[in-house]
C-alpha positions as CSV (number, residue, x, y, z in Angstrom):
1,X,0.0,0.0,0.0
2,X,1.6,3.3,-0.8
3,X,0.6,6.5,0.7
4,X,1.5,9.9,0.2
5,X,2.0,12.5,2.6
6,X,-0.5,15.4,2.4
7,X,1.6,17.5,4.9
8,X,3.6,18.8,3.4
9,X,1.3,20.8,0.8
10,X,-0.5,22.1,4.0
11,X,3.4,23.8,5.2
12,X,3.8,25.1,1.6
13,X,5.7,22.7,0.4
14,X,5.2,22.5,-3.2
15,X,3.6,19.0,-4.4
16,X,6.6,17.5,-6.2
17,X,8.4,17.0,-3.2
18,X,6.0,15.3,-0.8
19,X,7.4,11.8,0.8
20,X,5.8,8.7,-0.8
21,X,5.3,6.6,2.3
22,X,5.1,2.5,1.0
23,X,6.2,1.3,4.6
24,X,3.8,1.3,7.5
25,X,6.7,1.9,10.0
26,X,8.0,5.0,8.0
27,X,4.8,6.2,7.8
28,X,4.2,5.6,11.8
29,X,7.6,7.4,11.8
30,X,6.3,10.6,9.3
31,X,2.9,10.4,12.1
32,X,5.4,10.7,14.7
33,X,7.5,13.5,12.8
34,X,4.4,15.6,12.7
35,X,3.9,15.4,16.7
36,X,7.0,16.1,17.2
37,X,6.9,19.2,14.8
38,X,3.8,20.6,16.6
39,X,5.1,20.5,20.1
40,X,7.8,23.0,21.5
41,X,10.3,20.5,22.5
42,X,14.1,19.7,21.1
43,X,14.0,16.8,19.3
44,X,17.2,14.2,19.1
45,X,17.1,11.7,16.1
46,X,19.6,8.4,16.7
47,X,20.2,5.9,14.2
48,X,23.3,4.4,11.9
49,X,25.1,6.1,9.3
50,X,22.8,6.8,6.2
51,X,19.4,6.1,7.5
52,X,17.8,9.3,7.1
53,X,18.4,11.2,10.3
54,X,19.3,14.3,8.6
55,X,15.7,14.0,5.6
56,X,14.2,13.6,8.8
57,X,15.3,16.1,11.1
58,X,14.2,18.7,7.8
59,X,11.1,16.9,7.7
60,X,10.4,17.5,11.6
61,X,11.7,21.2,10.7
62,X,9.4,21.9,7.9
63,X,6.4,20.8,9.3
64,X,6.6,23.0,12.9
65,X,5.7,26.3,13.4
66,X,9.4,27.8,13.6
67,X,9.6,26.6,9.5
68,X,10.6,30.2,8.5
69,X,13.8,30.4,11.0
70,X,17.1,28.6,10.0
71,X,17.0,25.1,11.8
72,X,20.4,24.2,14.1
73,X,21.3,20.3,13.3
74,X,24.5,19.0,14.7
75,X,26.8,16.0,14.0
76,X,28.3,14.1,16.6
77,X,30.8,11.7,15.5
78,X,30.3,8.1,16.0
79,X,32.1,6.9,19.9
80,X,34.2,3.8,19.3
81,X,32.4,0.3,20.8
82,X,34.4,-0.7,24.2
């Protein structure tokens, strides 16, 4: 089942670039995003190297209230395993 996200047009994001969503658990994640966005909390997103943390911390970004100000993501690099 795909679905597309509809958020995005609704933050003046123009319709080309709305996620297509064909995973259930990316779009619980995208549901999740949107909270996130609405609240006025920090968020942290975790994960391994090239799974999206950066698409998503945009995403989370796009979709609040403070989408007109510059957004502040930082890198940390990866701790050696003890």
């Amino acid at each position: 089942m795909r679905g597309i996200v509809s958020a995005g047009v609704s933050a003046g994001v123009p319709e080309q670039s709305q996620m297509v969503l064909e995973d259930a658990g990316m779009r619980r994640l995208h549901l999740l995003a949107e909270r996130a966005a609405a609240g006025n909390i920090n968020v942290l997103i975790v994960g391994e190297t090239g799974v999206g943390k950066e698409i998503m911390a945009e995403t989370v970004h796009r979709l609040s209230p403070r989408a007109k100000a510059p957004s502040c993501a930082s890198t940390a690099p990866p701790s050696p395993r003890t």
